[in-house]
N, C-alpha and C positions, 0 to 999 in steps of 0.2 A: 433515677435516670442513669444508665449504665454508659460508661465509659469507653470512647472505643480507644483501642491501643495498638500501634502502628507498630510492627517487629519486621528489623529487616532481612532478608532470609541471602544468604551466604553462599552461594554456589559451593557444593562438596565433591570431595575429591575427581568425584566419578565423572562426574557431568561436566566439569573443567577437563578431566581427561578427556574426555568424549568428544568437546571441542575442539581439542585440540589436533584430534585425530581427523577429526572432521577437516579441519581446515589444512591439511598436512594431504589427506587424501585429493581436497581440490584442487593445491597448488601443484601436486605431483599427476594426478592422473584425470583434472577435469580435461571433456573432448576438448579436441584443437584442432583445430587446420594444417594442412601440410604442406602450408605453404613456405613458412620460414626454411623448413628441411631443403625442401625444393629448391629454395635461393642458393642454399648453403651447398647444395648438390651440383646444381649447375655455374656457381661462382668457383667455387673449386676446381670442376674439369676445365672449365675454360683457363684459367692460369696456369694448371699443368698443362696443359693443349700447348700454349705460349711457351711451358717453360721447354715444354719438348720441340718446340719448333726452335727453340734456339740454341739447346744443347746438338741437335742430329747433325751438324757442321762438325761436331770434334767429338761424336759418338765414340769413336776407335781411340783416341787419348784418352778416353777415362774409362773406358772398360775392355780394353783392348790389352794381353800381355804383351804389345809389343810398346803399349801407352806411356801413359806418363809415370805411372807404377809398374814395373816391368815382372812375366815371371811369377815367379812363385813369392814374391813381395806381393803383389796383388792377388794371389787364391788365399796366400797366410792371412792377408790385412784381415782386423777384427774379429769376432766371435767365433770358437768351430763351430759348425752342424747349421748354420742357417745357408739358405739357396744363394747360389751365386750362379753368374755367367760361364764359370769355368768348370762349373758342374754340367752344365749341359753342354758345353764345347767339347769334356769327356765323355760324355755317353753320345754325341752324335758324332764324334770323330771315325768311330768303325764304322758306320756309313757312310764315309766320304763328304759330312756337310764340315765347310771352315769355320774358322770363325768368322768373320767379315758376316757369313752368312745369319749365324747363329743369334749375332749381334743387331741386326737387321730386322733378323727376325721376331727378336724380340722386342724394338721399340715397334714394330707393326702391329703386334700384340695389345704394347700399351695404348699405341694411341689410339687404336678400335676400342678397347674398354672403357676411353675415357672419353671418347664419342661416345656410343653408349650411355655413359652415365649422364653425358652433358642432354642427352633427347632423352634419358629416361625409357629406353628399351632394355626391359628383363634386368631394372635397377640392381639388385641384389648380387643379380650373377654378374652385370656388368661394375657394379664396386669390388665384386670380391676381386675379382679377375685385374684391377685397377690396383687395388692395394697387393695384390700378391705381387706383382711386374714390377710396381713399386719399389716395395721393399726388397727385392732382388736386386734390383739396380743401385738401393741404396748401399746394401750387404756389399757390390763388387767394388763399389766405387766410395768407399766408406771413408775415406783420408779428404772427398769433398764435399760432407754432408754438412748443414749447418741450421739453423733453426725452422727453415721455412720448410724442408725437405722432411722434419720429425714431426712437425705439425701436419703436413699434410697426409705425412703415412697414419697419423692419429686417428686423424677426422674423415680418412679411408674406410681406414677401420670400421669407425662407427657408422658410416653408410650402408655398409653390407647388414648392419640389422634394424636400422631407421627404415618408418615407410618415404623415402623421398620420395616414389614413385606414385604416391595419391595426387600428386598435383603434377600440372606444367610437364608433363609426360608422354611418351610412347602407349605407355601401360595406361595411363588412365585415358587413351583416348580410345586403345583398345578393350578398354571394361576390363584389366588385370586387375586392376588398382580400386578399391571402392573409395568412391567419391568422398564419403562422409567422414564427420570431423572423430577420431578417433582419442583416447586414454593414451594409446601407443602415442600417439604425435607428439602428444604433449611429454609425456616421459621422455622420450627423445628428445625435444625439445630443452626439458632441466634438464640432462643431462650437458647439453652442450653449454648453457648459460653455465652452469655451476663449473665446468670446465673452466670456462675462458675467466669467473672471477678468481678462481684457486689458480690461475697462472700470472695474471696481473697481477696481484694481492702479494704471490710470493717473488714477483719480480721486483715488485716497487717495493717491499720491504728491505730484499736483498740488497737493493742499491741504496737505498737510506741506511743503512748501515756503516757504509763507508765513507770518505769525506769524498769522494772524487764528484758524484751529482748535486752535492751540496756547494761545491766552491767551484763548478763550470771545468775542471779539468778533465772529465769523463766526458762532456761537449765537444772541450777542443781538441782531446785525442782523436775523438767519433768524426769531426771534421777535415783533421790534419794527415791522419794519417793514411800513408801512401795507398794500401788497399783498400779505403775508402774517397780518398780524397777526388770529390766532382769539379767544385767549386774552390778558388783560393777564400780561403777566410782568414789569411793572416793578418785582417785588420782587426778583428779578433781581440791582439794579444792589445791594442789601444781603447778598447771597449770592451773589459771583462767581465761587466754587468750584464752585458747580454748572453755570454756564455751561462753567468751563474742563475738568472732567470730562466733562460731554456729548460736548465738541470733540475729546478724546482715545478717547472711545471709538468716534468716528465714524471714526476714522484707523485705530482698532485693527480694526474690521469692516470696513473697505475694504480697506486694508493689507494682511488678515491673510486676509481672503476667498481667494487664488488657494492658498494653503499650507494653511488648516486644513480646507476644504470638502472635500478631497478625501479625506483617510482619514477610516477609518471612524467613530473612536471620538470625533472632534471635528466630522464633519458634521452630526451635529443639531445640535448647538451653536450651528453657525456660520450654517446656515440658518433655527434660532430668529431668532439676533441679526441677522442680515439683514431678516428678514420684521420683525421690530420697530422697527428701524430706520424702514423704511418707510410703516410704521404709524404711528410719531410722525411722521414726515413728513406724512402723510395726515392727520392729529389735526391737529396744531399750526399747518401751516403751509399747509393749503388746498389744498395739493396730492394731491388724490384719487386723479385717474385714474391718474398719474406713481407715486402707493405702491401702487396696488394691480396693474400692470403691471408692476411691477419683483420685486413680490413673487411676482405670476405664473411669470413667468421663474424664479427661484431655485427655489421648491418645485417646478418642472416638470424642470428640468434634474437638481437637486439630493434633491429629497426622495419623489421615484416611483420605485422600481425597476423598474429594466433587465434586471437579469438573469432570463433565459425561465424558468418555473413550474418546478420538478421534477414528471414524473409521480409520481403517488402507487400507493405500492405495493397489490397486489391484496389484499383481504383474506382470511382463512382462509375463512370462507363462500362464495364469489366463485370461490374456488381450488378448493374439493371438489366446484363442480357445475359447473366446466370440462371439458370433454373432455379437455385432454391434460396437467391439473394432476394431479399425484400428491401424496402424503402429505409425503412428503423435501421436495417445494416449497411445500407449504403451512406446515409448520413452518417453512424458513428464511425466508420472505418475512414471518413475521408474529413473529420473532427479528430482522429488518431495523429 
């Protein structure tokens, strides 16, 4: 009587490679829907929409040489060779345009591209044309740029080669746009999640590094001081446990952002406490556009789903006055 004998067989190199590739390909280019992008597109123009509606009051103090950096202090400020305001005030000055005009003319500029981008007509030309104005305005006025304004020129950037425009669009209502769930989307898509973990990841390390978010003094600087200061909190300095817990749980949603965002059972969690984060940033500390841009980003990447619609099954009705539905199909599809 022969004996049977049981060997267990070892997956080799190849076929584990193979795996791996396999699953490296799904995570990076299975189709997706473009709707996250879409979010991410239209959350963004709308907060520079806002932010430009509240800067056009002192347009001419910050990009003005007669402003609040005067002169050639403002054509010198920052980098050579990139686009400024005062590049084009020179080459349109032997025509007879001023600047008042120039200047005008170029938030008119912006704020059509970023309409534009906010309806999703001609996406691509209307980001680029969004981030190029952008980042001009940034260049002139460079001694008032601060993190909301680098982020945004970022995540500019990357709209001019995202399909935002497959969804919730101008373009896709005019057939520009194909409907269907695309490889691009989702590449787009990791690319922006991978962003925003390698930004929090290296932010929240950055500030565990030093004592100040550990013992709440990085809290009550953020609170106290005068260009930030909304709220009095010098009661504060008689409840310094609450400073020092705030500071610990700014490290634990920074920190903890690239690991818990991404399964499923702890991303709302993590994307609540991001978005709130932000919100008391915006609350407390005057920082509007900056919480409400950052919060954009997160619910966009993080809390719109990607994965394409399932069709919906036909129903029994639907099924009995098809031509080539029969009985056997009408029952299992409405047993589905």
């Amino acid at each position: 009587m022969r004996q049977r004998t049981c060997t267990l067989r070892l997956p080799n190199a190849r076929e584990a490679a193979e795996r791996l590739w396999g699953s490296m390909g799904r995570f990076a280019l299975a189709p997706a829907s473009a709707r996250p992008l879409a979010a991410l597109r239209i959350g963004l123009a709308s907060v520079l929409l806002v932010q430009a509606a509240l800067i056009a009051p002192i347009a001419s103090e910050l990009y003005s040489r007669s402003g609040i950096v005067q002169g050639r202090l403002l054509d010198g400020a920052g980098a050579i060779g990139f686009p400024r305001i005062g590049h084009l005030v020179n080459a349109l000055s032997r025509f007879g345009v001023g600047e008042s005009s120039v200047i005008a003319g170029v938030g008119v500029l912006y704020v059509l591209s970023l309409a534009g981008l906010l309806l999703g007509w001609r996406t691509r030309f209307s980001a680029a044309c969004a981030w190029f104005v952008h980042f001009t305005l940034m260049m002139t006025a460079e001694r008032t740029n601060y993190g909301a304004d680098q982020f945004a020129n970022i995540f500019l950037f990357y709209l001019i080669f995202m399909p935002s425009g497959a969804a919730l669009s101008l373009d896709r209502v005019f057939g520009r746009a194909p409907p269907e769930p695309s490889a691009t989307a989702r590449l787009a898509l990791r690319v922006v999640q991978l962003h925003l973990c390698l930004v929090y990841l290296s932010s929240g390390v950055e500030k565990a590094l030093g004592p100040a978010w550990w013992d709440g003094d990085a809290v009550w600087r953020s609170l106290m001081l005068p260009e930030y200061r909304r709220f009095d909190f010098s009661w504060l300095a008689h409840h310094a446990w609450i400073a020092v817990a705030a500071g610990w749980m700014v490290l634990l949603v920074e920190i903890g952002y690239p690991f818990f965002i991404w399964p499923r059972r702890t991303r709302r969690l993590w994307v609540a406490a991001t978005v709130g984060l932000h919100v008391g940033i915006a609350v407390f500390m005057r920082l509007d556009i900056f919480g409400a841009i950052m919060s954009v980003f997160t619910i966009a990447a993080f809390g719109v789903k990607a994965d394409p619609r399932q069709a919906r099954a036909p129903s029994a009705v639907g099924a009995l006055h098809g031509r080539t539905g029969s009985v056997h199909d009408v029952i299992g599809s409405s047993e589905r």
